[in-house]
C-alpha positions as a printed NumPy array, in Angstrom:
array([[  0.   ,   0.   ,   0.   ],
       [  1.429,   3.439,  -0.618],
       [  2.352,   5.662,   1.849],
       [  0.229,   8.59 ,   2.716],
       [  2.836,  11.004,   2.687],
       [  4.116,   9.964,  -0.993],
       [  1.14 ,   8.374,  -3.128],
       [ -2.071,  10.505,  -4.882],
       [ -5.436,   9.551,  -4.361],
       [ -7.719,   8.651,  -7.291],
       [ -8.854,  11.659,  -7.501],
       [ -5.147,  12.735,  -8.315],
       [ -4.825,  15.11 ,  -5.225],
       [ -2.042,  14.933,  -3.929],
       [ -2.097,  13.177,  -0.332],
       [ -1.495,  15.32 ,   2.661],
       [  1.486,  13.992,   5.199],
       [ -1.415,  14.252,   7.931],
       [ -5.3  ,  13.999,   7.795],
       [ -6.023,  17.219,  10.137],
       [ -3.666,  19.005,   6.946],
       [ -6.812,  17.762,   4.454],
       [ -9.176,  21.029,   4.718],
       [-12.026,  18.886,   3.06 ],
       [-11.946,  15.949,   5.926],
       [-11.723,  18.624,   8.111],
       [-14.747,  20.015,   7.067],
       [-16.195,  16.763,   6.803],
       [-15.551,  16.001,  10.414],
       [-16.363,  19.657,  11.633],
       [-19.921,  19.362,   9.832],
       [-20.219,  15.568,  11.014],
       [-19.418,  16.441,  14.448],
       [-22.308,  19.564,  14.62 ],
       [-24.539,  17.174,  12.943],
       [-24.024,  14.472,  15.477],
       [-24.371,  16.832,  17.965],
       [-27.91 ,  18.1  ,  16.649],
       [-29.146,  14.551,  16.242],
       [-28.73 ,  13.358,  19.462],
       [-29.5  ,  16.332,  21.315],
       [-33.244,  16.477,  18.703],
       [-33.215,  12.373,  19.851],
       [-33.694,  14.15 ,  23.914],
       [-36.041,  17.488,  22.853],
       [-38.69 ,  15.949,  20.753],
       [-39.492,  13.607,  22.967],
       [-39.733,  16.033,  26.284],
       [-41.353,  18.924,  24.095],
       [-44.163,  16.096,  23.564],
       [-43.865,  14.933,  27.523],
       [-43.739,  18.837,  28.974],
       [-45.274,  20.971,  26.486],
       [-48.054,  18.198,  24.786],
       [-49.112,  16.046,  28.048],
       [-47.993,  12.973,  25.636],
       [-49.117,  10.123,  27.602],
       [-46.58 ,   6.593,  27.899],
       [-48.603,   4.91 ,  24.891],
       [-48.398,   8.558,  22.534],
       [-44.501,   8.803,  23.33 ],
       [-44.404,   5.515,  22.353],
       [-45.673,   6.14 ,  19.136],
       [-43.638,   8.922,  18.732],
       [-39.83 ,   7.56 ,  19.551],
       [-41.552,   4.615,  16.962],
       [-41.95 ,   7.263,  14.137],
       [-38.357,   8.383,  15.004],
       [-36.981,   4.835,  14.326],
       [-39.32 ,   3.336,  11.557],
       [-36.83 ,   5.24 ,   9.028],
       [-33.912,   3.101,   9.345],
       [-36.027,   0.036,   8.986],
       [-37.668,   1.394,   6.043],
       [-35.237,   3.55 ,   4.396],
       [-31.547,   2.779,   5.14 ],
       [-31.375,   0.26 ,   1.703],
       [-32.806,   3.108,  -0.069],
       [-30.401,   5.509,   1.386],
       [-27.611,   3.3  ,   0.243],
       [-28.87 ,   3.252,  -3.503],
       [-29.365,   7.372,  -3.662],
       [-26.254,   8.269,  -2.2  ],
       [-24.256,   6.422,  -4.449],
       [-25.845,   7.937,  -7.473],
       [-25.019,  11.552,  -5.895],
       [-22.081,  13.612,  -3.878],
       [-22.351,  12.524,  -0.743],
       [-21.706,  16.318,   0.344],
       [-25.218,  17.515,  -2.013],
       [-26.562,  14.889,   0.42 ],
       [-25.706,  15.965,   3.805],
       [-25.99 ,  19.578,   3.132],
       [-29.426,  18.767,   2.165],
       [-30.422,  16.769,   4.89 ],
       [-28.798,  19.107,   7.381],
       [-31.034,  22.005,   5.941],
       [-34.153,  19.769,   6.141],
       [-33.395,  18.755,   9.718],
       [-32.879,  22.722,  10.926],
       [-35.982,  23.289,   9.46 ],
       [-37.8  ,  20.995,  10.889],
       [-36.657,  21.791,  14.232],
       [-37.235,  25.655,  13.516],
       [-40.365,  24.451,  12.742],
       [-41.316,  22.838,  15.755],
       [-40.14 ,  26.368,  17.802],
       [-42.42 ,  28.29 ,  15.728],
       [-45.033,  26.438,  15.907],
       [-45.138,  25.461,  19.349],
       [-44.698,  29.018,  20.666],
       [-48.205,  30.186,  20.358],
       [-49.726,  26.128,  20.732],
       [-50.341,  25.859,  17.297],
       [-48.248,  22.148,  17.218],
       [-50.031,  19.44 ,  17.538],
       [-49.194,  15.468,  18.485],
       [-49.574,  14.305,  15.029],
       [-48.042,  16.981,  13.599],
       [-44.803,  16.287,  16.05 ],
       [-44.96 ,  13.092,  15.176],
       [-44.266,  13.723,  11.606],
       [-41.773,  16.39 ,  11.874],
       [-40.167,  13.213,  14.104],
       [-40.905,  10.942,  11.224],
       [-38.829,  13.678,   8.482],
       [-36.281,  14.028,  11.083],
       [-35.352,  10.374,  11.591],
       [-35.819,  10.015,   7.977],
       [-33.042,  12.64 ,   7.266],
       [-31.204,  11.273,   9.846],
       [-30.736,   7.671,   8.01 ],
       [-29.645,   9.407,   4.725],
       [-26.89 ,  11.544,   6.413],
       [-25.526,   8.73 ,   8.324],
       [-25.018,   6.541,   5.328],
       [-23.439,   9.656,   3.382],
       [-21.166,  10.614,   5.387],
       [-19.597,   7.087,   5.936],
       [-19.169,   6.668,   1.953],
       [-18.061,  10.804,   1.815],
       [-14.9  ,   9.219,   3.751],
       [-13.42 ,   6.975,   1.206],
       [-14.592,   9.28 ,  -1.849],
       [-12.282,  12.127,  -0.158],
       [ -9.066,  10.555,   1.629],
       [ -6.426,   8.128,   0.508],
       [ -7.127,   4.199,   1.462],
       [ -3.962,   4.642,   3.362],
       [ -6.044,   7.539,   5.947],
       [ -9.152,   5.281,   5.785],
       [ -8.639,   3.623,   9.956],
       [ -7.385,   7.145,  11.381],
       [-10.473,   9.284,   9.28 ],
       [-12.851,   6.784,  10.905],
       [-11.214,   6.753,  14.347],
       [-11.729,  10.647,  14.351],
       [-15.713,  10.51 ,  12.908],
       [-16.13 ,   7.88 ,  15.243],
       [-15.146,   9.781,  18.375],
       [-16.945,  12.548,  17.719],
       [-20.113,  10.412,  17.124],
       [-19.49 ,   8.833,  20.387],
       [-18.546,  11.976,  21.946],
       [-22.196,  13.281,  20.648],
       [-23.793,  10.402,  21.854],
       [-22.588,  10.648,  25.214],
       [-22.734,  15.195,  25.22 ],
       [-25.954,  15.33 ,  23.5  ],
       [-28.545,  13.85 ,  25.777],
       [-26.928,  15.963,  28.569],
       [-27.468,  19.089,  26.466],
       [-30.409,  18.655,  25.072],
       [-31.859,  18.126,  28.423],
       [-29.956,  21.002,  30.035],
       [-31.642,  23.463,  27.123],
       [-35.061,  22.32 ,  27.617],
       [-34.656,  23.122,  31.726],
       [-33.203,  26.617,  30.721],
       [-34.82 ,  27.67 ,  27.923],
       [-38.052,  25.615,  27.695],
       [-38.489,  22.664,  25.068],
       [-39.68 ,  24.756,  22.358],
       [-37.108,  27.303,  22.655],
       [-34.562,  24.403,  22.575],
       [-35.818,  22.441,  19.825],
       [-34.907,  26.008,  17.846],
       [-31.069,  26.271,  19.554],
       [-30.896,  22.386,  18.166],
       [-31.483,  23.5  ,  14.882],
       [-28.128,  25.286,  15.138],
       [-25.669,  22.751,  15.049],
       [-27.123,  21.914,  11.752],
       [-26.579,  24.852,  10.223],
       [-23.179,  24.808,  11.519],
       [-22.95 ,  21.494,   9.836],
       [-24.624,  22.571,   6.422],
       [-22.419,  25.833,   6.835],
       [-18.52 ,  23.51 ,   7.263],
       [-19.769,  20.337,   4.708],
       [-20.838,  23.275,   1.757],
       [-17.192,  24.37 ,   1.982],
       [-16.078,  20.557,   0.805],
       [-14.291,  21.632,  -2.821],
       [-12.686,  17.964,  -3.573],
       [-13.861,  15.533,  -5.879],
       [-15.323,  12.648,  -4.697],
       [-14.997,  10.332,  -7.457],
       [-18.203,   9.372,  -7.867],
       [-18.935,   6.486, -10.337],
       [-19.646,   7.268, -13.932],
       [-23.512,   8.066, -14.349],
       [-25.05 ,   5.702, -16.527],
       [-27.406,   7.678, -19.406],
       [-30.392,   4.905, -18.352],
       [-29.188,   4.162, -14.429],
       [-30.985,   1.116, -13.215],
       [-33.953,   1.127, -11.165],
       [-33.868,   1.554,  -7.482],
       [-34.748,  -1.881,  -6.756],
       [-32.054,  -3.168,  -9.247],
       [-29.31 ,  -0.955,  -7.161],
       [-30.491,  -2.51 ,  -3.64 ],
       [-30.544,  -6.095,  -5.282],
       [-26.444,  -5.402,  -6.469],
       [-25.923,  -4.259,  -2.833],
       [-27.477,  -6.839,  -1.432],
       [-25.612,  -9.536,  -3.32 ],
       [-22.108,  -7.16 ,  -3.443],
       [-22.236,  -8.072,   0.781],
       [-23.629, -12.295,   0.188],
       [-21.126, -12.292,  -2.5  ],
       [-17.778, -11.487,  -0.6  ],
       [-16.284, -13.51 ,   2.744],
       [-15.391, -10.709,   4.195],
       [-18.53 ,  -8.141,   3.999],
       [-20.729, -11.568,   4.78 ],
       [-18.971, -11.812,   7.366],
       [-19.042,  -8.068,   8.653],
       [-22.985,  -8.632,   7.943],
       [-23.317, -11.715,  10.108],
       [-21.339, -10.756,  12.766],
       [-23.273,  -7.52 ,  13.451],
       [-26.194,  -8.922,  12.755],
       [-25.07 , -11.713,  15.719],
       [-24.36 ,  -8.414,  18.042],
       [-27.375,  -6.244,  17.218],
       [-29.592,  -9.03 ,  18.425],
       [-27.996, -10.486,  21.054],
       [-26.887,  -6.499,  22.661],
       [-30.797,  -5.611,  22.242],
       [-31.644,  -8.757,  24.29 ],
       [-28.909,  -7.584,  26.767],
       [-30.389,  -4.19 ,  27.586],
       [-33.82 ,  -4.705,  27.862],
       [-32.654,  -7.417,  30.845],
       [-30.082,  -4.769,  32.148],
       [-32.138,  -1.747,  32.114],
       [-34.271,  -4.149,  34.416],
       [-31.681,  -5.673,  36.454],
       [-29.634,  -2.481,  37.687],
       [-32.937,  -1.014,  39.44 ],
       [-34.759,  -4.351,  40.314],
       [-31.83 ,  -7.114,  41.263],
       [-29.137,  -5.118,  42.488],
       [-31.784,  -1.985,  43.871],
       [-29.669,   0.602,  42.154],
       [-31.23 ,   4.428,  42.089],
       [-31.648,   6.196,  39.402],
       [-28.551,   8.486,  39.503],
       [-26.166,   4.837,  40.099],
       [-28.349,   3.434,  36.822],
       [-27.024,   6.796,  35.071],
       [-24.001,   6.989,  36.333],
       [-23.032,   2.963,  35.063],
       [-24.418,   3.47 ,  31.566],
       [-22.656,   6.357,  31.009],
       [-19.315,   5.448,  31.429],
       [-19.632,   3.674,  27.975],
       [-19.197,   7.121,  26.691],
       [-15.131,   7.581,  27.786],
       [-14.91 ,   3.907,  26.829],
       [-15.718,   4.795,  23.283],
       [-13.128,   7.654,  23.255],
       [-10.804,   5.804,  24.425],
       [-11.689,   2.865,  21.809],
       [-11.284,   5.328,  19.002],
       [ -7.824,   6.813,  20.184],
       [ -7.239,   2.828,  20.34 ],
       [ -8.501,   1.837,  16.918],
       [ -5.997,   4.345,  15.12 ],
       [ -2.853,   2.569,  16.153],
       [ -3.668,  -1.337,  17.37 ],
       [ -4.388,  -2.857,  13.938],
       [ -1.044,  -1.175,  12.005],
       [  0.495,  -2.751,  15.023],
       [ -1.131,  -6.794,  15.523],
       [ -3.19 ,  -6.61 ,  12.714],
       [ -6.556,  -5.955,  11.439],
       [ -8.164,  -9.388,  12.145],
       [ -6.233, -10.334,  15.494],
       [ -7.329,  -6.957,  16.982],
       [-10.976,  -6.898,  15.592],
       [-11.725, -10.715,  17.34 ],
       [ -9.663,  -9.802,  20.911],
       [-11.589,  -6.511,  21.253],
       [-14.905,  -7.741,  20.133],
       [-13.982, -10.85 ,  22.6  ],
       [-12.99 ,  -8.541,  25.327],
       [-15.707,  -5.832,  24.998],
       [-18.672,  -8.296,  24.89 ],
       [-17.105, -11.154,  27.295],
       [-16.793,  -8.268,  29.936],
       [-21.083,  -8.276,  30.476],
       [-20.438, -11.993,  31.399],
       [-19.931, -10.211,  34.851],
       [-22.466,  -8.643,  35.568],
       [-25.002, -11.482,  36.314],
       [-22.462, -12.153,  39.13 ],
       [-22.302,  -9.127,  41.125],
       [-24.131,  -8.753,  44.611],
       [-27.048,  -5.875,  45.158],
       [-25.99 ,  -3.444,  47.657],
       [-22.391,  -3.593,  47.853],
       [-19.732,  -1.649,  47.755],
       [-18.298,  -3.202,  44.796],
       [-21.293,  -2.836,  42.81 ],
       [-20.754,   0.631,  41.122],
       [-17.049,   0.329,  40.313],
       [-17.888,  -2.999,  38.681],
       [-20.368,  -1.681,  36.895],
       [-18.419,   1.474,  35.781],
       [-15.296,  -0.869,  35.055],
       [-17.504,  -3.22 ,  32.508],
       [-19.163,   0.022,  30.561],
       [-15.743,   1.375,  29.927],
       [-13.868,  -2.242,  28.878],
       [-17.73 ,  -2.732,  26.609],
       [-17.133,   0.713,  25.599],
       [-13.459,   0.523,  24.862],
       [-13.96 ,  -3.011,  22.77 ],
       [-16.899,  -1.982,  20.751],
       [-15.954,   1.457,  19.53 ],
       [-12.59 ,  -0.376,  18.592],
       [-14.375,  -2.953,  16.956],
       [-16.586,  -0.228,  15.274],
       [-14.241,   1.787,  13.765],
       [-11.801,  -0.859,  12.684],
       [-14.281,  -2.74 ,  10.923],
       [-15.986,   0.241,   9.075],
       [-12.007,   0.618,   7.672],
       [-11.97 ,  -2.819,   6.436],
       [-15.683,  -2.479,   4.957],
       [-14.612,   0.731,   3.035],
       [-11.423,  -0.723,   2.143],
       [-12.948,  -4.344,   0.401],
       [-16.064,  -2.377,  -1.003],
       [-15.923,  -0.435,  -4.275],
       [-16.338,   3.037,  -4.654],
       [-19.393,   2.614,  -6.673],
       [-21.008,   0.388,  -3.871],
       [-20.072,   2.027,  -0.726],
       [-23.608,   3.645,   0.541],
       [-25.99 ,   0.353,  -0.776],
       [-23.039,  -2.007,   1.459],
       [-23.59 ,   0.338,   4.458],
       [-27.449,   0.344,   4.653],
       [-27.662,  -2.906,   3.395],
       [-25.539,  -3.96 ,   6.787],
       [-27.067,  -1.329,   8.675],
       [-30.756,  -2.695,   7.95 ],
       [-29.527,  -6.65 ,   8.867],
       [-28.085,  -5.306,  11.719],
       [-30.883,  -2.809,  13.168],
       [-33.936,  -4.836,  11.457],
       [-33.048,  -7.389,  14.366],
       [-32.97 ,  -5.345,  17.391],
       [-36.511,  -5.613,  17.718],
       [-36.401,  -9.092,  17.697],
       [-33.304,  -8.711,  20.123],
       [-35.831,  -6.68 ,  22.738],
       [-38.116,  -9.793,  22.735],
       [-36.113, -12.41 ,  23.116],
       [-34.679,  -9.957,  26.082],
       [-37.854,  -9.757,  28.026],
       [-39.005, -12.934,  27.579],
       [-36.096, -14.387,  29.294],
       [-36.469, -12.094,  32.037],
       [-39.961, -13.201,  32.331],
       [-39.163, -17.14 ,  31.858],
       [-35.932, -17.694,  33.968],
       [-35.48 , -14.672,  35.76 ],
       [-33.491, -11.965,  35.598],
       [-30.078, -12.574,  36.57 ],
       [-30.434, -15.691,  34.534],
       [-32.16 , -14.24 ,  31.454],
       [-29.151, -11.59 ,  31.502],
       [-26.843, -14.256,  31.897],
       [-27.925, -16.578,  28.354],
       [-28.219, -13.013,  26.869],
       [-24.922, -11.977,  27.465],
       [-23.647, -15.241,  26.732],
       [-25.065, -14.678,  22.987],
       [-23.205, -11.574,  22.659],
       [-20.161, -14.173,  22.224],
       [-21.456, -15.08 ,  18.718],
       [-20.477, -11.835,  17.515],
       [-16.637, -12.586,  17.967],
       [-17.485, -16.609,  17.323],
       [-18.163, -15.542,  13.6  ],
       [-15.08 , -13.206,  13.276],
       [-12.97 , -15.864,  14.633],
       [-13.532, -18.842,  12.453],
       [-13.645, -16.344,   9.164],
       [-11.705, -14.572,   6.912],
       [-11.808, -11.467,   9.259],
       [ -9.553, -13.162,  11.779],
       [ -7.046, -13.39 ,   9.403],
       [ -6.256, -10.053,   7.874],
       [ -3.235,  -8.793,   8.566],
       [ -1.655,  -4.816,   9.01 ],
       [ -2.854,  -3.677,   5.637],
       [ -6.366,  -3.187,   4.646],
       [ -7.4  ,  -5.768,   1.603],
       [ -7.894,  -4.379,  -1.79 ],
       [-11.482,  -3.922,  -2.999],
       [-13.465,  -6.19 ,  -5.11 ],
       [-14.088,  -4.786,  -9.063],
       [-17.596,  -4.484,  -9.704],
       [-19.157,  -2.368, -11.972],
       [-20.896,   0.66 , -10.182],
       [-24.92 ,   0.321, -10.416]])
């Protein structure tokens, strides 16, 4: 592979000596990181503008966080197949206008009581929708704008922001709704995506986008060829499978957790908090992790020891006594190892998937994983209470965590487990 300080990308730029010296990835990961930001903090508003401002009941919020998630089930393959007929930056810049609209809209319209539940629930229903399509952009916008070589340290840098967002943005958005009142902060959410639509507009490189065909094929056509681009190669089945195996299995987890902290070991609410979050520094430390481990063991030794590691570590918790003294640390100790392992896992992974996938495929193999992956957490949630209601729950969260071992089972005994430093070359297929 060439080095990054001496070979040209595709797109016959040269390649900088350092990523942060790229101005286009770093206005891709100023305008990802605003955008992340925005999303998660819109994830916390929404949902308490309907609670405070609304008098949503349990069964109307319901329906509303549903109308949030229904997009990635029904719109991440069609995601894929758009964005790789487009610039990934016309995408986000799009999407981040239409999601600072609609939360503009929401603060306008609440103000004076003029927004109703079903209208909420739609603006919810655009936002989430939005949401999908950036998400899958901005993971192809990566490899269309850096060298192969930058791929693992670009993703470990997106990565920790997301994580960083995920962790900052519930806090915030529920700090602006105390200070300012949920309408008002639904309006300071909107914001961070203009900040976003403001950095990701400034992108001037080419992307390389594949050749548009004068008759492209139909939509369904382009999902089919991303479907069978991932069935078709070891190592993207295998990506498939094993986050499939940990999407269902970590949804079967939580729903028994979320019951277990409060109910087995008679945890408050802050201590419940206060353990879940530490997955957050976990994941920043995972990142920092992810950019240096695999140039140094090896992409497939480090992907099965971390996934190993990170999901193994829940094996504990079953174990540990209510009421003690050891209970917390434990607890705080087996986010931040889970934390650690998966973002690791997570980022290293995503290199290998945009390294083996071609350029023409890259946004159709993300959703097509994505939707695998997140069309089973449902099931996951099931399986999760019904062996808290069968066995119990220290044993129901004991089988479930045991499952989360299939996820590293299928990277072991694959072609994952034996890539080595270098990322593998992708597959030629022409774009569709």
């Amino acid at each position: 592979m060439p080095s990054a300080a001496s070979a040209a990308s595709d797109s016959g730029r040269p390649v900088p000596p350092s990523l942060w010296r790229d101005s286009d990835f770093r206005r891709l990961w100023a305008g990802q990181t605003a955008s992340q930001l925005g999303e998660h903090t819109g994830l916390v508003v929404l949902p308490l503008l309907a609670v405070l401002t609304l008098d949503a009941g349990a069964a109307q919020l319901g329906a509303l966080r549903a109308a949030g998630q229904a997009p990635i089930l029904m719109l991440s393959l069609f995601a894929g197949a758009w964005v790789d007929r487009w610039r990934t930056r016309t995408v986000m810049v799009l999407t981040d206008a239409g999601r600072a609209l609609a939360l503009a809209a929401v603060a306008v319209t609440c103000l004076p009581g003029g927004l109703g539940l079903p209208a909420l629930v739609v603006i919810t229903f655009a936002f989430g929708a939005l949401s999908v399509f950036f998400d899958v952009a901005y993971q192809a916008s990566l490899v269309r704008l850096v060298h192969p070589g930058l791929l693992v340290r670009g993703n470990s840098a997106l990565e920790g922001s997301r994580s960083a967002a995920q962790m900052g943005g519930p806090a915030l958005g529920g700090a602006l709704v105390s200070l300012l009142s949920a309408p008002i902060a639904a309006g300071a959410g909107a914001l961070f995506f203009a900040l976003s639509f403001l950095s990701i507009r400034r992108i001037r490189g080419d992307e390389s986008t594949p050749g548009r065909l004068e008759r492209p094929a139909r939509i369904w056509r382009r999902i089919h060829d991303g479907v069978r681009c991932v069935a078709g190669d070891a190592v993207l089945r295998t990506v498939c499978l094993a986050s499939a195996a940990f999407q269902f299995s970590f949804a079967a987890v939580m729903t028994v957790h979320l019951l277990f902290l409060p109910r087995e070991l008679h945890l408050s609410g802050t201590a419940v908090g206060l353990a879940l979050a530490a997955t957050g520094p976990g994941a920043l430390l995972g990142s920092v992790l992810a950019a240096r481990l695999p140039d140094r063991f090896g992409y497939g030794p480090v992907l099965v020891a971390a996934a190993a590691i990170g999901d193994g570590v829940f094996l504990c918790v079953p174990a540990l006594p209510g009421s003690s003294a050891v209970t917390v640390p434990v607890l705080l100790a087996v986010a931040f190892v889970f934390g650690a392992g998966g973002q690791l896992v997570n980022v290293a992974i995503m290199a290998v998937r945009q390294a083996v996938t071609p350029r023409g495929m890259q946004g159709r193999v993300a959703a097509t994983i994505t939707f695998v992956g997140m069309g089973l957490s449902p099931l996951g949630s099931l399986l999760g209470g019904l062996l808290a209601a069968q066995w119990g729950l220290r044993t129901g969260l004991l089988v479930a965590a045991a499952a989360m071992m299939s996820s590293p089972a299928v990277m072991a005994l694959s072609p994952l487990a034996r890539l080595g430093r270098t990322l593998p070359a992708p597959r030629s297929t022409p774009p569709g």
